[in-house]
C-alpha positions in Angstrom: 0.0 0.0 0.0 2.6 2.6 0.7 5.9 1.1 1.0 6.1 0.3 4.8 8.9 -2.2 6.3 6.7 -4.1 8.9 8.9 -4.1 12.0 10.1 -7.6 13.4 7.6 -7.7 16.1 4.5 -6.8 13.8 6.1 -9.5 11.5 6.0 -12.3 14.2 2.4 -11.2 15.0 0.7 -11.3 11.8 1.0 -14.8 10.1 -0.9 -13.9 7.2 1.7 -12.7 4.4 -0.8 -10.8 2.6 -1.8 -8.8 5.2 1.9 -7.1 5.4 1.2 -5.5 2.0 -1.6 -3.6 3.2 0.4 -2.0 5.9 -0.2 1.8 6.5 -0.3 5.1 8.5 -3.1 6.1 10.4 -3.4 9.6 8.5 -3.5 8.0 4.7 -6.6 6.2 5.8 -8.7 9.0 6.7 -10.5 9.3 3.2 -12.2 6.1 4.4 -14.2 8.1 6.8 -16.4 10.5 5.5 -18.5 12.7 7.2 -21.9 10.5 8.5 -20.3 7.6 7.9 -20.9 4.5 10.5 -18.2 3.4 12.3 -17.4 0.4 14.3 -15.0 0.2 17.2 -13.5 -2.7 18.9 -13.3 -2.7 22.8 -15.3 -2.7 26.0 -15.0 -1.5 29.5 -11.9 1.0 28.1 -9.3 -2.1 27.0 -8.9 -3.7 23.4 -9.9 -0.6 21.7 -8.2 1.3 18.2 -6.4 4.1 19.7 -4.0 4.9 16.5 -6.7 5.8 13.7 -8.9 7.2 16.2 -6.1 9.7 17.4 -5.6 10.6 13.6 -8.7 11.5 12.8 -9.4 13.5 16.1 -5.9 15.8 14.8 -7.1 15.8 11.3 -10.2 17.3 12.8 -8.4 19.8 15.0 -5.6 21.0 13.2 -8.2 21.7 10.1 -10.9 23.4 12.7 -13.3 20.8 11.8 -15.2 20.9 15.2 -19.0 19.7 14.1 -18.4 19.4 10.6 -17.0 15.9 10.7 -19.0 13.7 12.8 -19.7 9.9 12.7 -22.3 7.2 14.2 -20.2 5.2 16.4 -20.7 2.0 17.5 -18.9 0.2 20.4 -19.2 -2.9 22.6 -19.5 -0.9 25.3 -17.1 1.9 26.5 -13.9 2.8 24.9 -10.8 4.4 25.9 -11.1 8.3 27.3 -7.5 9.5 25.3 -10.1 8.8 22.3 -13.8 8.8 22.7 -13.5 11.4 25.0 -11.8 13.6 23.0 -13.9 12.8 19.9 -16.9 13.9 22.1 -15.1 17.3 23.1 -13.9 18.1 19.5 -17.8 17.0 18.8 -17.0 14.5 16.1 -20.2 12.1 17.6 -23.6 12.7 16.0 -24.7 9.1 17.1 -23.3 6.9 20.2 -24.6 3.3 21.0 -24.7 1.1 23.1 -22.9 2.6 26.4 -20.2 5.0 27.3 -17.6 6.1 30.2 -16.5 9.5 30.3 -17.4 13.1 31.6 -17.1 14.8 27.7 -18.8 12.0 26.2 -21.7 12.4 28.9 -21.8 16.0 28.7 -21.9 15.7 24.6 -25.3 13.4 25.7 -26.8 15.9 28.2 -26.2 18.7 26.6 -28.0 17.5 23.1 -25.1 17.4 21.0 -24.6 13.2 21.0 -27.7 11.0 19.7 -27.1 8.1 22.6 -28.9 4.9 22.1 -28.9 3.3 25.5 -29.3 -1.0 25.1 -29.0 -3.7 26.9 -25.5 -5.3 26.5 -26.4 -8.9 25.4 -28.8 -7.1 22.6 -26.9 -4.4 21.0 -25.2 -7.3 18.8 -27.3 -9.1 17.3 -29.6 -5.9 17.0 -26.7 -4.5 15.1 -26.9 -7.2 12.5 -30.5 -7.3 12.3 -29.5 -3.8 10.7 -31.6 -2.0 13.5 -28.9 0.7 13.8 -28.7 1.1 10.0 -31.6 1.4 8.6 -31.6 4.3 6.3 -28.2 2.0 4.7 -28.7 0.9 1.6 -27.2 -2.4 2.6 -27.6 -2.3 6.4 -23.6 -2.7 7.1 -21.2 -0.2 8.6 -18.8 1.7 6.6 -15.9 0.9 8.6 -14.9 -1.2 11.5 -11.6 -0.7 13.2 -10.5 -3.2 15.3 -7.5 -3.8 18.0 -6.1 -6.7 17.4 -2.9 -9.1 19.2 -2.5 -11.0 16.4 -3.4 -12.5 13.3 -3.7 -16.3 12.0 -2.7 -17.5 9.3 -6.3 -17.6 7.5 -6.5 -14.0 8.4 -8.5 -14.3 11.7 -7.9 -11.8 14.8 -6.8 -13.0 17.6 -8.2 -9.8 20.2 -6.5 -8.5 23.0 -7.9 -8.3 26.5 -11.8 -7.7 25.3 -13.9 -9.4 22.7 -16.8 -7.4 23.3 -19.0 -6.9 19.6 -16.1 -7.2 17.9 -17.7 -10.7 16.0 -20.7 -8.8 15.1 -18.7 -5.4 14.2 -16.5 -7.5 11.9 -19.3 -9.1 10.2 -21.4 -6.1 9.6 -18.9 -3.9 7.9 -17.9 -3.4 4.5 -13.7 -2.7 5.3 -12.4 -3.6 7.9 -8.8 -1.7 9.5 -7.1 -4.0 11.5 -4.9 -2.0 14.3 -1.9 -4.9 15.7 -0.9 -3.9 19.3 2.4 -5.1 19.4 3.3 -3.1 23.3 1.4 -6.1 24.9 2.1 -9.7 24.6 -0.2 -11.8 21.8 -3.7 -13.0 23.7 -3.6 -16.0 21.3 -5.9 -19.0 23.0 -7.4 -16.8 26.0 -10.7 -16.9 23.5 -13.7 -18.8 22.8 -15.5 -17.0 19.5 -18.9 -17.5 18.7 -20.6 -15.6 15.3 -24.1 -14.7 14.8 -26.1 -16.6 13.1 -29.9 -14.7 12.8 -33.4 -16.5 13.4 -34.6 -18.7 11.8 -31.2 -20.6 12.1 -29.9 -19.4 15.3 -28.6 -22.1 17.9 -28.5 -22.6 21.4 -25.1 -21.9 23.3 -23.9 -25.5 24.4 -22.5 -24.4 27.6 -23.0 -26.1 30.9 -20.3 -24.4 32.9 -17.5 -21.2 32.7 -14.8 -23.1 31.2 -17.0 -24.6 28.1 -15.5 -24.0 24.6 -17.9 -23.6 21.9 -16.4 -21.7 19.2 -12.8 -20.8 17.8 -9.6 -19.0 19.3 -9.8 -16.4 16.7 -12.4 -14.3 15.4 -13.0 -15.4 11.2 -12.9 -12.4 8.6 -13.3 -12.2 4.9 -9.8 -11.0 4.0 -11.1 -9.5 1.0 -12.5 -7.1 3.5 -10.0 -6.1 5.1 -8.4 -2.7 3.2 -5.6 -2.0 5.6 -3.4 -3.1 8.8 -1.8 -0.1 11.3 1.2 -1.2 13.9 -0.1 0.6 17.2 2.4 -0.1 20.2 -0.4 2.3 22.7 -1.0 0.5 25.5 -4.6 0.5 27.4 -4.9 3.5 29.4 -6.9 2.0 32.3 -7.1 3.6 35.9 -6.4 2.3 39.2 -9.5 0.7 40.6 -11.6 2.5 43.0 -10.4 1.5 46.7 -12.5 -0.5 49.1 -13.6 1.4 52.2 -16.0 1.0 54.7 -19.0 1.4 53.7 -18.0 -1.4 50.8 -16.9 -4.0 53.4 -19.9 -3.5 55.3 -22.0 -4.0 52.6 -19.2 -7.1 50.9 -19.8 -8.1 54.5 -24.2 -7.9 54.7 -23.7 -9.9 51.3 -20.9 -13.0 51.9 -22.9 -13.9 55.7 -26.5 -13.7 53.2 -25.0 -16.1 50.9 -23.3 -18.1 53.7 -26.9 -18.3 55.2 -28.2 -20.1 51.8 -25.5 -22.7 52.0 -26.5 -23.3 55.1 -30.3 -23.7 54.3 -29.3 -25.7 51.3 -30.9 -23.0 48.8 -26.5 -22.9 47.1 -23.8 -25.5 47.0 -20.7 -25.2 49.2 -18.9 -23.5 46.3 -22.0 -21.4 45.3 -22.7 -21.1 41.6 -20.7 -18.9 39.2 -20.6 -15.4 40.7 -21.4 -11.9 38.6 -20.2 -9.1 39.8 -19.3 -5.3 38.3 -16.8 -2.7 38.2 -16.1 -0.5 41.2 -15.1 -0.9 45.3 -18.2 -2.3 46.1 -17.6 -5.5 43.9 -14.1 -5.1 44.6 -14.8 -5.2 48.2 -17.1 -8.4 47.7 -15.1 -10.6 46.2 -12.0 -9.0 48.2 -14.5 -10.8 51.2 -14.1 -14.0 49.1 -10.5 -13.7 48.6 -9.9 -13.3 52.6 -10.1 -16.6 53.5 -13.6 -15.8 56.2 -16.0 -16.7 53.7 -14.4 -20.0 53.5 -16.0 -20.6 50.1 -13.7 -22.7 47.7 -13.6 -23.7 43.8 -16.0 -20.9 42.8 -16.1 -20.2 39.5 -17.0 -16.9 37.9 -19.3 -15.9 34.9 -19.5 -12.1 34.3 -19.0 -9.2 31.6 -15.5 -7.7 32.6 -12.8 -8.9 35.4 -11.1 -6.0 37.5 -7.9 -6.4 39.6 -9.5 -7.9 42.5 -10.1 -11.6 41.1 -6.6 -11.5 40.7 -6.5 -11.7 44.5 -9.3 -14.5 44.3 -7.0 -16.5 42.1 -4.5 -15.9 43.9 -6.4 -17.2 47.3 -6.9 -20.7 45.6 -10.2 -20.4 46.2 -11.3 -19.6 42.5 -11.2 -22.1 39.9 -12.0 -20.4 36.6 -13.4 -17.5 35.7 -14.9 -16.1 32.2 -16.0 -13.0 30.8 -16.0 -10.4 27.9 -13.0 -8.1 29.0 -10.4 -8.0 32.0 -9.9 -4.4 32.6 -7.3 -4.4 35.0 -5.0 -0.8 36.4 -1.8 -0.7 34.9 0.0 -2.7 37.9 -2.5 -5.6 37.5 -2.2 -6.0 34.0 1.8 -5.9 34.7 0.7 -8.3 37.3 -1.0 -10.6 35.1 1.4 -10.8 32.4 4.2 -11.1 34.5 2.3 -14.3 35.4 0.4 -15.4 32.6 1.1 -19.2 32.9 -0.4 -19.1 36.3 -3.6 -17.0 34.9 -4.2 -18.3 31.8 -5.5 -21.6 31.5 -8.4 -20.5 34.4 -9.5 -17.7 31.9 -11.9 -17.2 28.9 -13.0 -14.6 27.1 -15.9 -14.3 25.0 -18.0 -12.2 22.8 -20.6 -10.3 25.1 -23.6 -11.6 23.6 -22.5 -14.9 24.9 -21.1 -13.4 28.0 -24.3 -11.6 28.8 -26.8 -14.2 27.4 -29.9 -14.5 29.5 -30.0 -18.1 27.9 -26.7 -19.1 30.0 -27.0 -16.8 33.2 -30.4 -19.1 33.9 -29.0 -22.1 32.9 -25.6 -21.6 35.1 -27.9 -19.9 37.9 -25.4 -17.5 38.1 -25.7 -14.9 41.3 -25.2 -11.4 39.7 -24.5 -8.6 41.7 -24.7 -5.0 40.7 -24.6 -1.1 42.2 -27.3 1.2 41.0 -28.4 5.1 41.3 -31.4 4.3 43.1 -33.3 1.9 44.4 -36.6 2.7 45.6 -39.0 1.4 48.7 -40.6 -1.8 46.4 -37.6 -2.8 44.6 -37.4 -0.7 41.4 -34.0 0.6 40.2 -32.6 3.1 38.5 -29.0 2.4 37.0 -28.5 5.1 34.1 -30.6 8.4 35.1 -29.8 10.9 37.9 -32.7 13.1 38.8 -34.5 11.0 36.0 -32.7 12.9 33.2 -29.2 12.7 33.1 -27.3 9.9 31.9 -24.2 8.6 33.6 -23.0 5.6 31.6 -25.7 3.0 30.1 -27.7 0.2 31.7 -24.8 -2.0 30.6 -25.4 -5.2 31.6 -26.8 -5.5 35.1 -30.4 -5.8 33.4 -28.8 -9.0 31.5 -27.9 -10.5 34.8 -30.6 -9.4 37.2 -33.4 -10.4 34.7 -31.9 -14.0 34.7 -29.8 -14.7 37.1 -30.8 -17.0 39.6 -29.8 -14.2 42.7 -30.5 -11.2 41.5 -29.0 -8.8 43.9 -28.2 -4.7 44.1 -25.9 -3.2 46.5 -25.3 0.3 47.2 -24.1 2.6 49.9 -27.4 4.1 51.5 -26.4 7.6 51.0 -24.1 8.7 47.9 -21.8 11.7 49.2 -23.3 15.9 48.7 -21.4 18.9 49.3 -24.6 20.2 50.7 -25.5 17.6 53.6 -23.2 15.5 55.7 -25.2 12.2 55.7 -25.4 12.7 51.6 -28.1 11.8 49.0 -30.3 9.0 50.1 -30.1 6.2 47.6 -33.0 4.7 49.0 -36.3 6.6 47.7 -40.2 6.3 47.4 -40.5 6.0 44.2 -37.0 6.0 41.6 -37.2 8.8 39.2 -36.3 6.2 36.3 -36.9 2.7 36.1 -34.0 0.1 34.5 -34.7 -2.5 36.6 -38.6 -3.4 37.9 -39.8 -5.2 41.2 -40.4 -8.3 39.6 -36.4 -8.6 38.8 -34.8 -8.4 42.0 -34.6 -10.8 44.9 -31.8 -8.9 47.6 -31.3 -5.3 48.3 -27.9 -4.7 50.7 -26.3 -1.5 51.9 -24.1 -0.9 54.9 -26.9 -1.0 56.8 -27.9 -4.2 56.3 -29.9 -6.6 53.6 -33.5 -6.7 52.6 -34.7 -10.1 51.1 -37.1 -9.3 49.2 -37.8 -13.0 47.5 -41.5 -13.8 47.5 -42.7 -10.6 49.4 -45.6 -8.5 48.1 -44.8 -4.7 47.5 -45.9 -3.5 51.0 -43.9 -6.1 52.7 -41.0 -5.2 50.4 -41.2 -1.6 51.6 -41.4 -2.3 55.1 -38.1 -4.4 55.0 -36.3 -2.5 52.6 -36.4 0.8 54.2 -35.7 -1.3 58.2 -32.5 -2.6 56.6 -31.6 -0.7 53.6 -32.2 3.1 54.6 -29.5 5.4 56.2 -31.0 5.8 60.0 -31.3 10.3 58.8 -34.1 8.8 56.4 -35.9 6.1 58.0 -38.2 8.4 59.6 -38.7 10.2 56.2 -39.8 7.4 54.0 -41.5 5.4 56.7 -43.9 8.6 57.0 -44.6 8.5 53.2 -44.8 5.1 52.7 -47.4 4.7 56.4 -49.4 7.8 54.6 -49.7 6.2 51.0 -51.0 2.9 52.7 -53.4 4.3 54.5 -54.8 6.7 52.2 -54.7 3.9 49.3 -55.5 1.2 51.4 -59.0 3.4 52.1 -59.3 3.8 48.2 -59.1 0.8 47.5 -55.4 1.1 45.9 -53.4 -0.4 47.8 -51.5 -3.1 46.5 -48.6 -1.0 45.9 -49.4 2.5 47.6 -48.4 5.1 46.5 -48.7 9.1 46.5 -48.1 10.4 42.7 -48.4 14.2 44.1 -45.6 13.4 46.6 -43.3 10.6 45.2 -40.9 12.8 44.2 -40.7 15.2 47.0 -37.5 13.9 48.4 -36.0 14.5 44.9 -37.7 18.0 44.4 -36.6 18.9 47.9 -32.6 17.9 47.1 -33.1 20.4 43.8 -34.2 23.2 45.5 -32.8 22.8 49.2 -29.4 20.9 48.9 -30.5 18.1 50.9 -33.1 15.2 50.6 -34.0 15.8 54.7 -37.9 16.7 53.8 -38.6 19.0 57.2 -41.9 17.7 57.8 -44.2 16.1 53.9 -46.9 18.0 52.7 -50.0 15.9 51.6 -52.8 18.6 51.2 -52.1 17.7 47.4 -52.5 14.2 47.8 -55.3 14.5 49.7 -57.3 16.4 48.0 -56.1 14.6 45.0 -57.6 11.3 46.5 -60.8 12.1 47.2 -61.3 13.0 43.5 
């Protein structure tokens, strides 16, 4: 294509000769990548991402003053890397975003109306993508372009992926050209994978898997090297973070949660060594399976099957006490990926990594009864939650995939701290609420609810049960008084309606919130119900 002497390392990486000739610069690709085209990106949870074409077009579009007037539909597996997505969001190069994102630019190109974002559940988003629902007004329903990260190639062309799979499959096959960026400043991921492709209904399969460590597809991802229009050498690293620290209000609730599931081994409900665990990013879930790491839990040969792997199951390997884990990415901070490759014969062969449909698939997380564990905005007093909408309106990140595990999984559990921290009240924003100003997750999807104050079982309860228990355990002491005074007054004046299988007051539900928006603190001084009572004898 232009000349380029493939470097030694690239050479021992890609063992397709063919694919050498197409080697090229970043910038000489950028005529691929009109403005309005759609544009797939490898990656998930910020790791296995193109950083090197990405960059180059976010220069072309700065150093030319291009702000707005190039701007592309992007799709991702889930988030990417900040050093690019962020800065495409800044330099507003986004018109379109799908299916979730990680980033304060990115999130204030969403809030602010500039970026078109298509929130979707995690498991859905790729086979969506090749039923052409994010295409439609494409002649052909395919995607201009899909970049995609690479740590090496196969002979037959396939791509062997770095430390996420993510969409990648789904991305590959719904493009016409493919750029394939080699990452040569990380060691080759080559047999870390298990690749599945989409077939569409009516010819769609089941997935043959029994347990986490179940192979059902290739090492490598197939592609149609007739597709494929160039190759970049990147030597960028992932730009992870260190993980958020445990404190204390995460080992109380890691705490509330290990003696709950300690308490169904006992009764018989879970096997000794549980069933494959779920669990997120951030120091609540590292500070939960940090608990099952420690020895106290006394929990051996779990297994683990989950969306993304953080630093902490390191630990857990490390215990002895788990005995294979799987998921879609392993986003670990710089010092555990040094960690992990420094001991990747130890690691290894108790790892899998799969595309995210198959990571996520409702079809599996039943079958495995997997216990899923995840921390939401909200949660309110009969077991709604809200994981993407503060105030209702403004999107942090996505629904992800907690709905995919919490819909399915055979424990279906939320923990969060009962207050979030506010510069405007020392006990902070109650995370408990009467009613959650959006709904991801419903009532009929959750079984547990733990915070630091303790854990509300909610299994088999009807909705005013649920609320009584929820806001005993759940609630920060400040609001107990609060919402038990709502909830008493929506039963009664309900109840007397004849309303009142899940009571509630629609002129007050949102008081708390209101109160917060205007006052700087959710500490209602006394609740006003002249509304709702009026309201109620209409």
């Amino acid at each position: 294509m232009s000349g380029l002497v493939p470097s030694a390392l690239l050479k021992s990486r890609v063992r397709r000769p063919s694919y050498l000739k197409k080697l090229a610069k970043a910038e000489d690709l950028l005529h691929h990548f009109p403005n309005g085209a759609y544009i797939g990106w490898s990656g998930f949870t910020g790791v296995g991402y193109p950083k090197k074409i990405p960059t180059a077009l976010a220069d072309h579009v700065e150093k030319n003053n291009l702000q707005g007037k190039l701007k592309y539909n992007l799709f991702v597996g889930a988030s990417s890397g900040a050093e690019t997505e962020n800065r495409w969001a800044r330099l507003n190069m986004i018109e379109r975003r799908s299916p979730h994102q990680v980033g304060k630019e990115i999130a204030k190109g969403i809030n602010n109306g500039n970026i078109k974002f298509f929130d979707k559940h995690l498991s859905m988003f790729p086979v969506d993508l090749m039923y052409g629902f994010y295409t439609l007004n494409k002649p052909n329903n395919k995607l201009d372009v899909t970049i995609v990260e690479a740590s090496a190639i196969t002979e037959d062309g396939g791509i062997i992926p770095g430390a996420s799979v993510g969409a990648s499959p789904e991305l590959i096959q719904m493009a016409d050209k493919i750029i394939i960026e080699v990452n040569t400043s990380s060691p080759s991921f080559e047999g870390l994978h298990d690749i599945t492709m989409t077939d569409l209904p009516p010819r769609r399969k089941p997935y043959l898997i029994m347990s986490p460590e179940d192979r059902i597809g290739t090492p490598h991802i197939p592609i149609d090297p007739e597709k494929v229009v160039a190759i970049i050498e990147s030597d960028y690293p992932d730009q992870t973070q260190p993980n958020a620290p445990e404190d204390a209000t995460s080992r109380a609730i890691a705490a509330n949660l290990i003696e709950f599931l300690q308490h169904e081994v006992k009764h018989g409900r879970l096997p000794k060594n549980l069933l494959p665990i779920q669990s997120g990013i951030g120091n609540i879930a590292n500070a939960v399976v940090g608990g099952l790491a420690s020895g106290g839990a006394n929990f051996k040969n779990l297994t683990v099957w989950t969306e993304v792997l953080q630093d902490s199951f390191l630990d857990l390997f490390d215990s002895g006490n788990l005995d294979f884990a799987t998921a879609t990415s392993i986003r670990f901070s710089p010092d555990g990926f040094q960690r992990f490759y420094e001991n990747w014969d130890q690691y290894a062969p108790k790892l899998l990594l799969r595309s995210q449909q198959v990571s996520n698939s409702p079809e599996i997380i039943r079958r495995l009864g997997v216990i899923g564990m995840n921390t939401p905005v909200e949660v309110d007093i009969y077991a709604h939650a809200n994981s993407t909408c503060v105030m209702g309106s403004r999107m942090l990140n996505g629904l992800g995939g907690s709905a995919d595990f919490l819909r399915s999984a055979k424990y279906s559990i939320m923990h969060t701290p009962s207050t979030r921290p506010s510069k405007t009240d020392p006990t902070g924003v109650s995370c408990i609420v009467p009613m959650c100003t959006h709904v991801d997750q419903t009532e009929h999807d959750l079984d547990v609810i733990v915070t630091e104050q303790g854990l509300a079982d909610v299994r088999g309860l009807s909705p005013r049960e649920r609320a009584r228990v929820i806001i005993k355990k759940c609630a920060h002491p400040d609001y107990v008084p609060i919402l038990e005074d709502y909830f008493n007054k929506a039963e009664f004046e309900c109840l007397r309606k004849g309303w009142g299988h899940e009571p509630h007051l629609l002129w007050n539900a949102f008081d708390m919130h209101k109160h917060l928006n205007e006052h700087g603190t959710m500490k209602l001084p006394s609740w006003d119900y002249k509304s709702a009572e009026v309201g109620m004898k209409g």
